[in-house]
ZAGU-858744 format. One record per atom (N, C-alpha, C): residue number from 1; x, y, z; residue in three letters; atom name. Coordinates in steps of 0.02 Angstrom, whole numbers, m for minus. Each point is the difference from the previous one (the first is absolute). Layout:
<nodes>
node seq->NUM	u->X	v->Y	w->Z	type->ALA	atom->CA .
...
</nodes>
This chain:
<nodes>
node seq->1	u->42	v->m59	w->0	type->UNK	atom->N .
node seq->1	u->m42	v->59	w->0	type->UNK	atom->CA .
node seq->1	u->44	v->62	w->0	type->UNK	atom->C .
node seq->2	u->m31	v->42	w->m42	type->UNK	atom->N .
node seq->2	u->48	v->60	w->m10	type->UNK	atom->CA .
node seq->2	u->m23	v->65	w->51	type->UNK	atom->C .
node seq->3	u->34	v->26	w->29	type->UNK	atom->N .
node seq->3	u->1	v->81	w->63	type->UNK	atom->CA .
node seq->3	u->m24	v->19	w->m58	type->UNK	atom->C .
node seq->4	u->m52	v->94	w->31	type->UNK	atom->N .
node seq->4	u->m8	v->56	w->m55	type->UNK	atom->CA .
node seq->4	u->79	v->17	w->m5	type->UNK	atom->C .
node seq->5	u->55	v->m15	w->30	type->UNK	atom->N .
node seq->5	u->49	v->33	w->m12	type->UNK	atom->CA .
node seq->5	u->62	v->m21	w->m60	type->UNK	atom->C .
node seq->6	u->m63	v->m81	w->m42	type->UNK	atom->N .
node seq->6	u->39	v->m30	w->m30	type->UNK	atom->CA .
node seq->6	u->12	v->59	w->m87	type->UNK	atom->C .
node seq->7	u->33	v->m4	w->m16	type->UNK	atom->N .
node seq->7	u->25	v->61	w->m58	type->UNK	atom->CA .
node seq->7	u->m47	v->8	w->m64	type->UNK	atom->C .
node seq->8	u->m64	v->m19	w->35	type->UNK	atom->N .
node seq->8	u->m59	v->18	w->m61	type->UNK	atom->CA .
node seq->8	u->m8	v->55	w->m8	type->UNK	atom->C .
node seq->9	u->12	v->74	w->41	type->UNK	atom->N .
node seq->9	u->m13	v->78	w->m14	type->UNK	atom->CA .
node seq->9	u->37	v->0	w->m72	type->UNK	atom->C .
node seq->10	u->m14	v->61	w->m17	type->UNK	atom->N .
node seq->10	u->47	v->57	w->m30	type->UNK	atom->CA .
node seq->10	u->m36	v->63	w->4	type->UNK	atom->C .
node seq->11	u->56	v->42	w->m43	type->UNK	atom->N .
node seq->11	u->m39	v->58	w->7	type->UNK	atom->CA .
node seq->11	u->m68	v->20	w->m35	type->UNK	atom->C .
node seq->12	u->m45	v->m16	w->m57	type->UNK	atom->N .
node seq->12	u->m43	v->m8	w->28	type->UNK	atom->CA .
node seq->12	u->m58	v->m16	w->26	type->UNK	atom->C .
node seq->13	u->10	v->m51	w->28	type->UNK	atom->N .
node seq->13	u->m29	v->m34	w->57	type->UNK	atom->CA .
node seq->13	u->m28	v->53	w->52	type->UNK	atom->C .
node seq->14	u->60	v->22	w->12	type->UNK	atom->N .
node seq->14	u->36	v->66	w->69	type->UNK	atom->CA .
node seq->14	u->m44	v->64	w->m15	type->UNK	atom->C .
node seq->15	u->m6	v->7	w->m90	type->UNK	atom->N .
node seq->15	u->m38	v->57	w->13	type->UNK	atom->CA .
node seq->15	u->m77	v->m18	w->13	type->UNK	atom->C .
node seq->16	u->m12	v->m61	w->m40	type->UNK	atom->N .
node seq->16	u->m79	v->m24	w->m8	type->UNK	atom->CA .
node seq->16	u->m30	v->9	w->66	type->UNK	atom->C .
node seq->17	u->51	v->m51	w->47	type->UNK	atom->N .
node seq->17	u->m5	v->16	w->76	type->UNK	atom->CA .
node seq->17	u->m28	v->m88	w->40	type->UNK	atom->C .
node seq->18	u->m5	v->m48	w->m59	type->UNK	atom->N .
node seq->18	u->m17	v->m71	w->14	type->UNK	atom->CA .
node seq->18	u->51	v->m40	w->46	type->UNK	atom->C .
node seq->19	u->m21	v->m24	w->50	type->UNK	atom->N .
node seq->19	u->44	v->m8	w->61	type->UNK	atom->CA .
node seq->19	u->m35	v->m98	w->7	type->UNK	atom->C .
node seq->20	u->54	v->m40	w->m23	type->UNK	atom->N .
node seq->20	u->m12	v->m75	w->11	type->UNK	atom->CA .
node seq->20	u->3	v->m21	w->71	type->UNK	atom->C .
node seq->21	u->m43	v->m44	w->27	type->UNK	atom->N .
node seq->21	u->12	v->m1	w->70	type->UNK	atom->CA .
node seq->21	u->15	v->m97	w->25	type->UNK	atom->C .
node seq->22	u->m24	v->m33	w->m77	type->UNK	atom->N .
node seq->22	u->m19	v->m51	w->m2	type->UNK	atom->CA .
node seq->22	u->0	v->m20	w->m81	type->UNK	atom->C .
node seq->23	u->63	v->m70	w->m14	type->UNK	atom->N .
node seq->23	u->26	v->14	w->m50	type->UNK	atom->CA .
node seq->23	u->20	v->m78	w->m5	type->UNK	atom->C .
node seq->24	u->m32	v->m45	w->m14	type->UNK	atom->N .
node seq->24	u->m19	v->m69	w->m16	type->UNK	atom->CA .
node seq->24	u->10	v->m24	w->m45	type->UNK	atom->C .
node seq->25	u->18	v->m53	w->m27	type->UNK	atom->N .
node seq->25	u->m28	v->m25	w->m72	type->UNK	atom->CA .
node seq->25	u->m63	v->m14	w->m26	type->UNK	atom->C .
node seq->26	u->m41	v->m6	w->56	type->UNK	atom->N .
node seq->26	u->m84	v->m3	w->m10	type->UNK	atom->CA .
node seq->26	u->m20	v->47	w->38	type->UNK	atom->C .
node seq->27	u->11	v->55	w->14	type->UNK	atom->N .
node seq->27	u->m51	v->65	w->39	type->UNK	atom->CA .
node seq->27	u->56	v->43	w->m9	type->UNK	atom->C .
node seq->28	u->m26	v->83	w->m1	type->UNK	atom->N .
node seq->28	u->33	v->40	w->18	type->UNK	atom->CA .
node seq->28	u->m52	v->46	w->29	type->UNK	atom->C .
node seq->29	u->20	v->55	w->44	type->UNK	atom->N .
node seq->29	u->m33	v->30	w->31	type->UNK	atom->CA .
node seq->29	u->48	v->84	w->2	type->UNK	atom->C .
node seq->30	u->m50	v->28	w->9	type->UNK	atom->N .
node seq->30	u->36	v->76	w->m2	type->UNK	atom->CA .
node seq->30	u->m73	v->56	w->18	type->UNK	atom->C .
node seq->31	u->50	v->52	w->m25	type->UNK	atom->N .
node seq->31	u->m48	v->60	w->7	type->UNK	atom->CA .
node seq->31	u->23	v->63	w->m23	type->UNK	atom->C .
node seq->32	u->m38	v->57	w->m19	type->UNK	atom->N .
node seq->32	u->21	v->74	w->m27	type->UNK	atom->CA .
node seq->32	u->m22	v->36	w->43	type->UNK	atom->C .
node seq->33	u->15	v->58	w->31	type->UNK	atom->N .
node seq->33	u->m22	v->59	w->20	type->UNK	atom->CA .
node seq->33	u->m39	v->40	w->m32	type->UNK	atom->C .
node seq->34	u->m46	v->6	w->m44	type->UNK	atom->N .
node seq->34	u->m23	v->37	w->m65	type->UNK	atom->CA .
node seq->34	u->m27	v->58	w->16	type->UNK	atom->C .
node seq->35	u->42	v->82	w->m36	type->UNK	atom->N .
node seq->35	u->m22	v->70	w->12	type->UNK	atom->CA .
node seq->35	u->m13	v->13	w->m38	type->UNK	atom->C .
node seq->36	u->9	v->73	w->0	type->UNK	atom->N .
node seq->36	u->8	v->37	w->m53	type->UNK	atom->CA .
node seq->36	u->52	v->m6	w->m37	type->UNK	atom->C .
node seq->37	u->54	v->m27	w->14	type->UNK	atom->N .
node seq->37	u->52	v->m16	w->m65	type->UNK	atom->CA .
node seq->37	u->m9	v->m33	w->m65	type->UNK	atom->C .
node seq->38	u->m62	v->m42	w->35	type->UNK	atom->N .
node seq->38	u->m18	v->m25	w->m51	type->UNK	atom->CA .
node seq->38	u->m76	v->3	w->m28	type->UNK	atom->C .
node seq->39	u->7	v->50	w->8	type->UNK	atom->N .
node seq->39	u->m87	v->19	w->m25	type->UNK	atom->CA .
node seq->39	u->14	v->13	w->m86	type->UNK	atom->C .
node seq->40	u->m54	v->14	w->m35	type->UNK	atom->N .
node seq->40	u->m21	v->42	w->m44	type->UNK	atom->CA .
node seq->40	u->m13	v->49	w->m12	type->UNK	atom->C .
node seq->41	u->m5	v->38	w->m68	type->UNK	atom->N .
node seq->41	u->m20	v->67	w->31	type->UNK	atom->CA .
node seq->41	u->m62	v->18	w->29	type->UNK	atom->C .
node seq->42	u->m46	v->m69	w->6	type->UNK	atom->N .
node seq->42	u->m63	v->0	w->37	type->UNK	atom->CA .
node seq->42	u->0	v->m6	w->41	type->UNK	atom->C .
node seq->43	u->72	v->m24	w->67	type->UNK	atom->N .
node seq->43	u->m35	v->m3	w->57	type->UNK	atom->CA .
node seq->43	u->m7	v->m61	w->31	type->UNK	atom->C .
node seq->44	u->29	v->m61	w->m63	type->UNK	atom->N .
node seq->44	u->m32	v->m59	w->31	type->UNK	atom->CA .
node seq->44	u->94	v->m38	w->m20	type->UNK	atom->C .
node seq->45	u->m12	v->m63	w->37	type->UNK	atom->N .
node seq->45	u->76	v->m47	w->m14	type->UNK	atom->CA .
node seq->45	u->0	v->m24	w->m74	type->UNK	atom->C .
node seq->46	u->42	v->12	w->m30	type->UNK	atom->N .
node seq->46	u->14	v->m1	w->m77	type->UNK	atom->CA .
node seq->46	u->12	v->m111	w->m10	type->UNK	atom->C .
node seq->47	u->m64	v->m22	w->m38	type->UNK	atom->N .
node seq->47	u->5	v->m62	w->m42	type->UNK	atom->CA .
node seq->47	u->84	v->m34	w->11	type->UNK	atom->C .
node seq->48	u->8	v->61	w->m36	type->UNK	atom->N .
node seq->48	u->122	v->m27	w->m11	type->UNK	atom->CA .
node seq->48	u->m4	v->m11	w->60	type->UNK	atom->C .
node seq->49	u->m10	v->15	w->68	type->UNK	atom->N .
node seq->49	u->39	v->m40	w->63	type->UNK	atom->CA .
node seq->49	u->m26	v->m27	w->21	type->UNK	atom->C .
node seq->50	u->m82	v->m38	w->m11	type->UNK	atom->N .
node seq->50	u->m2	v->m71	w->17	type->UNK	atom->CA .
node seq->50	u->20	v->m62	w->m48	type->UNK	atom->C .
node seq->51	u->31	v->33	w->m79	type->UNK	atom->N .
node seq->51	u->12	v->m60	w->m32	type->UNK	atom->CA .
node seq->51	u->77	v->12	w->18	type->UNK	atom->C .
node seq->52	u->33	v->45	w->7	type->UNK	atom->N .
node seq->52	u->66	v->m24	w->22	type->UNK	atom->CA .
node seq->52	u->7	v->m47	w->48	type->UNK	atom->C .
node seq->53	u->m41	v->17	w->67	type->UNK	atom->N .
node seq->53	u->m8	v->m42	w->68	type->UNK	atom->CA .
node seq->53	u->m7	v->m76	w->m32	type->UNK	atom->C .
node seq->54	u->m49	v->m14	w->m44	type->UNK	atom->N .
node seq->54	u->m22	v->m57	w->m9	type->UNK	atom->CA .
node seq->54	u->55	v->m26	w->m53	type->UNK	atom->C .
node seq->55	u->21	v->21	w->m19	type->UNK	atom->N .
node seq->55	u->61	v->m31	w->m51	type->UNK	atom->CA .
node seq->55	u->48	v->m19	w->49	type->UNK	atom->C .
node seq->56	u->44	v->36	w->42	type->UNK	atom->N .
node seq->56	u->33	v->m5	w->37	type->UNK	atom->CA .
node seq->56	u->m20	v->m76	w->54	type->UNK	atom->C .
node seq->57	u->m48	v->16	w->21	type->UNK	atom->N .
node seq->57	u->m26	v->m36	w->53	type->UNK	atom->CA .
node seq->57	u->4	v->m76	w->m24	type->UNK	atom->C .
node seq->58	u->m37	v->m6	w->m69	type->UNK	atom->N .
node seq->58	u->32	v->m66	w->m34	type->UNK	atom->CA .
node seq->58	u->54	v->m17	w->m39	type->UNK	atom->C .
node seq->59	u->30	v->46	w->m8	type->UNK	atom->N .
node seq->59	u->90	v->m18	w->m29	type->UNK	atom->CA .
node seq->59	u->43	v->m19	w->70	type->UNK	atom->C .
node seq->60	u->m4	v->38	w->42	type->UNK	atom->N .
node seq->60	u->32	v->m15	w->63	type->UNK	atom->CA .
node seq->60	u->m7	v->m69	w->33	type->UNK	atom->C .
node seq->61	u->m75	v->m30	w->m3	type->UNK	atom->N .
node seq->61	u->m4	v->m73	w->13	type->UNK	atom->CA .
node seq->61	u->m9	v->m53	w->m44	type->UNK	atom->C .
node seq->62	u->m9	v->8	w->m65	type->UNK	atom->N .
node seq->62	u->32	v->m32	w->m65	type->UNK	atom->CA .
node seq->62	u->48	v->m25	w->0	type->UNK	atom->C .
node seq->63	u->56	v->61	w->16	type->UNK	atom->N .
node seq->63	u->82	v->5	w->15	type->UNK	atom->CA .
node seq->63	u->9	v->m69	w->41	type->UNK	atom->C .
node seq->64	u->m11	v->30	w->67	type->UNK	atom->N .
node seq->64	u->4	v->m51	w->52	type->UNK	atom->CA .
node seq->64	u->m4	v->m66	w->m19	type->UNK	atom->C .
node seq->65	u->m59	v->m26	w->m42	type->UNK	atom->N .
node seq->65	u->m27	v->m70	w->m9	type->UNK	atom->CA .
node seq->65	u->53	v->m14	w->m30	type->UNK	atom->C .
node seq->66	u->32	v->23	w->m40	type->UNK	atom->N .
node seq->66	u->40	v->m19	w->m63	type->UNK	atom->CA .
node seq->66	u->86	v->m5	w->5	type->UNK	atom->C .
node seq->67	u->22	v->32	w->76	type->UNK	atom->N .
node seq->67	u->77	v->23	w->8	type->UNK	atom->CA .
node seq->67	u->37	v->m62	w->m11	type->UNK	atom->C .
node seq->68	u->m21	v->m35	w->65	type->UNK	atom->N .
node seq->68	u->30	v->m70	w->6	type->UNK	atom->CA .
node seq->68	u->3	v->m27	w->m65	type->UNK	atom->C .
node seq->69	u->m38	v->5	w->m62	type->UNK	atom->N .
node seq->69	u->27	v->m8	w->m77	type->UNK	atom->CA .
node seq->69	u->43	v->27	w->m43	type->UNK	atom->C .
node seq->70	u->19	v->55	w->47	type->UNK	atom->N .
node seq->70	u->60	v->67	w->m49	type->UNK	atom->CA .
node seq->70	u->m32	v->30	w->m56	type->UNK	atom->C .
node seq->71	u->m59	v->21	w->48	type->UNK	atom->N .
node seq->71	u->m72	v->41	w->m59	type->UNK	atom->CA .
node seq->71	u->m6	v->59	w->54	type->UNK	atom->C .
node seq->72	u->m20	v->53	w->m59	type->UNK	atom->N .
node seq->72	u->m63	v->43	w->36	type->UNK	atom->CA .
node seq->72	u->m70	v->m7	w->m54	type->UNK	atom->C .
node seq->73	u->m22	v->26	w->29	type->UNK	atom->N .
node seq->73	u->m81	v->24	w->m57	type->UNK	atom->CA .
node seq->73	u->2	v->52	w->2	type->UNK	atom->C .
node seq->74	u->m38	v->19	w->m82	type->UNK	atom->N .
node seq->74	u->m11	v->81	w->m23	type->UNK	atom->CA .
node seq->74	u->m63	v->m7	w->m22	type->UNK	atom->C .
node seq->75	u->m34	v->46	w->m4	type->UNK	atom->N .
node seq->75	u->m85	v->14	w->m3	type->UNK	atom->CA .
node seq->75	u->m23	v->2	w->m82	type->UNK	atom->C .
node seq->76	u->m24	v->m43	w->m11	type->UNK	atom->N .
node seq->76	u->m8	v->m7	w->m73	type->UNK	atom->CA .
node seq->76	u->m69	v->44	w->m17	type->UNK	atom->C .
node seq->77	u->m37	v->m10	w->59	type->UNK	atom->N .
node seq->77	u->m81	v->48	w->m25	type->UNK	atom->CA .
node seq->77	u->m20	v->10	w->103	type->UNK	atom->C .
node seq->78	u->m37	v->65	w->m24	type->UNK	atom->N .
node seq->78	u->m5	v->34	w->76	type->UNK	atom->CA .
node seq->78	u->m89	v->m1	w->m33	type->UNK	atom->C .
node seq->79	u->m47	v->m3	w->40	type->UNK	atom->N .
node seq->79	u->m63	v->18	w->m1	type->UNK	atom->CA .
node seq->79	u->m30	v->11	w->66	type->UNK	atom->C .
node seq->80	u->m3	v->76	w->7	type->UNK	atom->N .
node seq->80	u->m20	v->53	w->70	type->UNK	atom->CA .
node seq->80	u->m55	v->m4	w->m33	type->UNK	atom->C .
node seq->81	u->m48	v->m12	w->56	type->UNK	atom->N .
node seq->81	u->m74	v->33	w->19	type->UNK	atom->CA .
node seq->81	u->7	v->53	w->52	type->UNK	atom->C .
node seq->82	u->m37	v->44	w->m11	type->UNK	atom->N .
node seq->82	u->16	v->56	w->31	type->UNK	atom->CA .
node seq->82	u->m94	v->21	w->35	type->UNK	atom->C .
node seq->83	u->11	v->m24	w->51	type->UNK	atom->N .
node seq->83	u->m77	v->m10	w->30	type->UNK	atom->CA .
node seq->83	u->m41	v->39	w->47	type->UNK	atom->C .
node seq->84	u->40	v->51	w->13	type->UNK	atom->N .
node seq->84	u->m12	v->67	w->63	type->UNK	atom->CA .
node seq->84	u->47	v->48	w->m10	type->UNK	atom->C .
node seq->85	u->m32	v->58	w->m16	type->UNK	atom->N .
node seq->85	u->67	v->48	w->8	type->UNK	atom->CA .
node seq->85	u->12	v->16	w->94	type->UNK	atom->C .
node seq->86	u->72	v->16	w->m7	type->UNK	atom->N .
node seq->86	u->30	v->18	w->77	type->UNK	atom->CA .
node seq->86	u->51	v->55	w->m9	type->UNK	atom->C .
node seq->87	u->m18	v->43	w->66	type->UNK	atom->N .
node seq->87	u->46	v->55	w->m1	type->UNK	atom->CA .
node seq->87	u->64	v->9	w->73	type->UNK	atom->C .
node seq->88	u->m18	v->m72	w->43	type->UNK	atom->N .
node seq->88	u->40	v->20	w->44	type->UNK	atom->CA .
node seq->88	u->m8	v->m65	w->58	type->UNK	atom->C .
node seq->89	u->76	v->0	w->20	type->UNK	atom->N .
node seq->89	u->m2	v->m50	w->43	type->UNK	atom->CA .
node seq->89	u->23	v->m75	w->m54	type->UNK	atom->C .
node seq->90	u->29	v->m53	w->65	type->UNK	atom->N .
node seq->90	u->34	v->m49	w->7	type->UNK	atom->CA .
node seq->90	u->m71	v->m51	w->m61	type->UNK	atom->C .
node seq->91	u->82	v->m15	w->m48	type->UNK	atom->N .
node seq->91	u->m50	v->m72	w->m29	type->UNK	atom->CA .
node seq->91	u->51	v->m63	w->m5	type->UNK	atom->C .
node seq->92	u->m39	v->m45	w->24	type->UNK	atom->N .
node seq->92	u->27	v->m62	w->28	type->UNK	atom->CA .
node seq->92	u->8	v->m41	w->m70	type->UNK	atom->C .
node seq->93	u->55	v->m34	w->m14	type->UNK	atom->N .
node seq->93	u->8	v->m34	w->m69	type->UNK	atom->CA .
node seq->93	u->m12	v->m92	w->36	type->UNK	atom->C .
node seq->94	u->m17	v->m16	w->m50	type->UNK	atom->N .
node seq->94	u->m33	v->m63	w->22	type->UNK	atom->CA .
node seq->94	u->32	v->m63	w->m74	type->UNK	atom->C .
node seq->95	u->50	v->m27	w->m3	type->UNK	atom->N .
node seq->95	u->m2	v->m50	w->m66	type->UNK	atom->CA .
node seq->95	u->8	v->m91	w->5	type->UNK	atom->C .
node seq->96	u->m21	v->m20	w->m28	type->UNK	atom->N .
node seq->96	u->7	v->m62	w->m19	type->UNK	atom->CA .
node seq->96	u->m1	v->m35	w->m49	type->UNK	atom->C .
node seq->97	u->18	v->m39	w->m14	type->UNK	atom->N .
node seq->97	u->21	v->m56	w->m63	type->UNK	atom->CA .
node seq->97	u->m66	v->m37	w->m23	type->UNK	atom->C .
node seq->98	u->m20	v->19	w->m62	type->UNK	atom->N .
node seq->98	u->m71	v->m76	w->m15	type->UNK	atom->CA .
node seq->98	u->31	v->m31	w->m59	type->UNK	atom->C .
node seq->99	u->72	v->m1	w->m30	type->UNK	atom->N .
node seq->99	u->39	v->m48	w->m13	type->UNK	atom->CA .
node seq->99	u->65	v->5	w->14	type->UNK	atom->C .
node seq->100	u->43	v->m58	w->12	type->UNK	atom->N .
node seq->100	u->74	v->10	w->m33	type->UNK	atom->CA .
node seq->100	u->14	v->m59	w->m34	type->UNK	atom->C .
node seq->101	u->13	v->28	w->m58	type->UNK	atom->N .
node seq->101	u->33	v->m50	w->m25	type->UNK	atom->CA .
node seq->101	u->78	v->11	w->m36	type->UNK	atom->C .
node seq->102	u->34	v->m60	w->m11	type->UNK	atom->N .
node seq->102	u->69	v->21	w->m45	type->UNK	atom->CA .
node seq->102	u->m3	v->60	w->m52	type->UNK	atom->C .
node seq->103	u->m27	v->23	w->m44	type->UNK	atom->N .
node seq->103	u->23	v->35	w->m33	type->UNK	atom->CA .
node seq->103	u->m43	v->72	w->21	type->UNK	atom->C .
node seq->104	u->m63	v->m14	w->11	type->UNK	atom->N .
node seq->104	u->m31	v->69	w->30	type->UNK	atom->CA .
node seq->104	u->m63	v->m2	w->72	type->UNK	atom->C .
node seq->105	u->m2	v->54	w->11	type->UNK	atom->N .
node seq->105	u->m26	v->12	w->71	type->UNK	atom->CA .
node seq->105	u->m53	v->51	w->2	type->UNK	atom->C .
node seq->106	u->m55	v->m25	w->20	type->UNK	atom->N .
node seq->106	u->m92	v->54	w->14	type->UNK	atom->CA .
node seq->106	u->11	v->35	w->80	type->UNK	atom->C .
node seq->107	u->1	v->49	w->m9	type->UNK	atom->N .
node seq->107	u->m17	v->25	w->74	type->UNK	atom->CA .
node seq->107	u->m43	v->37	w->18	type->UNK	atom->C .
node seq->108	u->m50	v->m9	w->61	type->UNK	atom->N .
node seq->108	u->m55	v->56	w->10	type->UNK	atom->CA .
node seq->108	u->39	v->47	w->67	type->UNK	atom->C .
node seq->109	u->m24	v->69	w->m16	type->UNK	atom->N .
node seq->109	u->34	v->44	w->64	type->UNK	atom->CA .
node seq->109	u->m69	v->39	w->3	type->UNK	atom->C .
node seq->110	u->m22	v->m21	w->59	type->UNK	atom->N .
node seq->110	u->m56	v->72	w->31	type->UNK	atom->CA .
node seq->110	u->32	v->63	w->45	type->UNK	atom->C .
node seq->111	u->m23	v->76	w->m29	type->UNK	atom->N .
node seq->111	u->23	v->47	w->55	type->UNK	atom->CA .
node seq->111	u->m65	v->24	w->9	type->UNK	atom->C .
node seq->112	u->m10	v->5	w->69	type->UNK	atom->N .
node seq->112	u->m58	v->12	w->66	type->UNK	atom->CA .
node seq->112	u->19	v->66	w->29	type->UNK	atom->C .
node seq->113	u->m56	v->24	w->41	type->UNK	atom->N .
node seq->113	u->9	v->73	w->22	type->UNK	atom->CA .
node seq->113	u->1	v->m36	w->86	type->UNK	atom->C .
node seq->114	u->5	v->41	w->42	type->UNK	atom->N .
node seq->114	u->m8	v->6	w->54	type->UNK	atom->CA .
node seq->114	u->m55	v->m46	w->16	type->UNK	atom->C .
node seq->115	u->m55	v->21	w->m38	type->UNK	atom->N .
node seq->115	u->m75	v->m14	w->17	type->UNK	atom->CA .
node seq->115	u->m12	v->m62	w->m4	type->UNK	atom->C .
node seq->116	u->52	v->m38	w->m60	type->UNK	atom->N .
node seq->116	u->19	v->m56	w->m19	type->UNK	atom->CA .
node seq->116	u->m61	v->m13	w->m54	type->UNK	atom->C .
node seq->117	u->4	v->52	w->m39	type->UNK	atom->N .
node seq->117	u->m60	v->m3	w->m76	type->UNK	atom->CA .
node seq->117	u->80	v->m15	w->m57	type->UNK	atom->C .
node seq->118	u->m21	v->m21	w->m32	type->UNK	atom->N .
node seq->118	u->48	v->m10	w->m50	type->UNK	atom->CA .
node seq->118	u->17	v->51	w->m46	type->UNK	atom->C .
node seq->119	u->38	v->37	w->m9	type->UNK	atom->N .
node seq->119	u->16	v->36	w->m44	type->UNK	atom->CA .
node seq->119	u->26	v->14	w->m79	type->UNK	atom->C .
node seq->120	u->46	v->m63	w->m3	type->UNK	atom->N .
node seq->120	u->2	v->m32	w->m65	type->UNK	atom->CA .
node seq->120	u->20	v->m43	w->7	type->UNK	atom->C .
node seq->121	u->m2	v->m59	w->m40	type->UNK	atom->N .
node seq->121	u->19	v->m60	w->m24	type->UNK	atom->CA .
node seq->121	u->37	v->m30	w->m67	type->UNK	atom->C .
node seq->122	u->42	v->m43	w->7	type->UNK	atom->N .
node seq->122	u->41	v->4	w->m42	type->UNK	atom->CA .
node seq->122	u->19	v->m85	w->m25	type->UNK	atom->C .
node seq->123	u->29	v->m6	w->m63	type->UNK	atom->N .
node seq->123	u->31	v->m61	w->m16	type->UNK	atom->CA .
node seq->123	u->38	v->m5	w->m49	type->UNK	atom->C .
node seq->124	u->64	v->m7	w->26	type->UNK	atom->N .
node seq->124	u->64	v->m24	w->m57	type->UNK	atom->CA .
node seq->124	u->22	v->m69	w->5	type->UNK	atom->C .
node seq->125	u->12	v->25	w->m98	type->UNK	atom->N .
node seq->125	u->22	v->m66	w->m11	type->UNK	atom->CA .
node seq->125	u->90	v->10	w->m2	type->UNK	atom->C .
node seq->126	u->34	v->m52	w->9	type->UNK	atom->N .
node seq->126	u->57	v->5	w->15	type->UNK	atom->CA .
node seq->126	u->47	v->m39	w->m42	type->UNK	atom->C .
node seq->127	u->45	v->m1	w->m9	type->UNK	atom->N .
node seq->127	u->56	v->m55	w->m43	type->UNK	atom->CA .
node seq->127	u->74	v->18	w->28	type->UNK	atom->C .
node seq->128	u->m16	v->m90	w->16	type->UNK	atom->N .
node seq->128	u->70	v->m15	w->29	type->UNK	atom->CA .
node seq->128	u->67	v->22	w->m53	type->UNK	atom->C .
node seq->129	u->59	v->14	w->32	type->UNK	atom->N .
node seq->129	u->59	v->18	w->m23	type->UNK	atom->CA .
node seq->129	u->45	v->m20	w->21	type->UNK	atom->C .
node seq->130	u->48	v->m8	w->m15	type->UNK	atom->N .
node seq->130	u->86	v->m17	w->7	type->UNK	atom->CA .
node seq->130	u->25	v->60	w->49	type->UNK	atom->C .
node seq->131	u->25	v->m10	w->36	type->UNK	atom->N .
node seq->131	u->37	v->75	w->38	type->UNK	atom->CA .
node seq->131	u->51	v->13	w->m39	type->UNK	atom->C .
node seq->132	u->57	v->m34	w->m20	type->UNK	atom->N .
node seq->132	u->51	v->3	w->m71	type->UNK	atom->CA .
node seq->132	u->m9	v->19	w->m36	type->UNK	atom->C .
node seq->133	u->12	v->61	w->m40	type->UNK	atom->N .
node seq->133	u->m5	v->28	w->m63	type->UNK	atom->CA .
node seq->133	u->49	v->m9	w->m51	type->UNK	atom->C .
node seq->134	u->m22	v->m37	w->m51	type->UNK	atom->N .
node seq->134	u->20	v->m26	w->m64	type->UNK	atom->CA .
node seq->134	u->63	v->50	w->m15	type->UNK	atom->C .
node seq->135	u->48	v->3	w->m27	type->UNK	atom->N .
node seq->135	u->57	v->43	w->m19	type->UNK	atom->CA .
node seq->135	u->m9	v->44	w->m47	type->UNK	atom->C .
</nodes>
């Protein structure tokens, strides 16, 4: 099992503000702080940072499933539902696996409000990789 402190950030991650807390080969768990940084010019949390969250959320435990093979996964197709707009406050990332297999990987990630209404929902598909890059 991997710490949030295992070297999944970058920068940005850092700016998005997605913080892993729980980082599995079959679950990952996390959460965003969501403001105004990331609003729109309407006011509300901008689509782009719950499909980043949700990309992330399943590349990060894709990854995992796959290390012990000298793989990561990369996100071949992202499909955000975007089901409540939100302007503020903590959303809890929620993912899991409804396949793995050798060459590719389904993942569902729910992010929830406080209230614990769902906010959007998400599912990538994934494909396994070589960590080695060809010359």
């Amino acid at each position: 099992m991997a710490t949030p402190s295992t070297p999944t950030q970058s920068a940005f991650l850092d700016a998005v503000g997605f913080r892993t807390t729980v980082l599995e080969p079959a679950r990952v768990e996390g959460y965003v702080d969501a403001g105004p940084q990331h609003h729109t010019p309407w006011g509300i949390v901008h689509g782009g940072l719950y499909s980043t969250i949700i990309e992330t959320a399943a590349s990060v435990g894709a990854s995992a499933a796959v290390a012990d093979r000298g793989q990561f996964a990369v996100g071949v197709n992202n499909q955000t539902d975007f089901l409540r707009p939100h302007v503020a406050g903590r959303l809890t990332v929620s993912a899991v696996p409804i396949q793995q297999g050798r060459t590719l990987q389904l993942w569902l990630v729910d992010l929830t409000n406080t209230d614990g209404k769902t906010v959007a929902r998400g599912q990538v598909r994934l494909a396994n990789q070589p960590l080695a890059r060809p010359s």
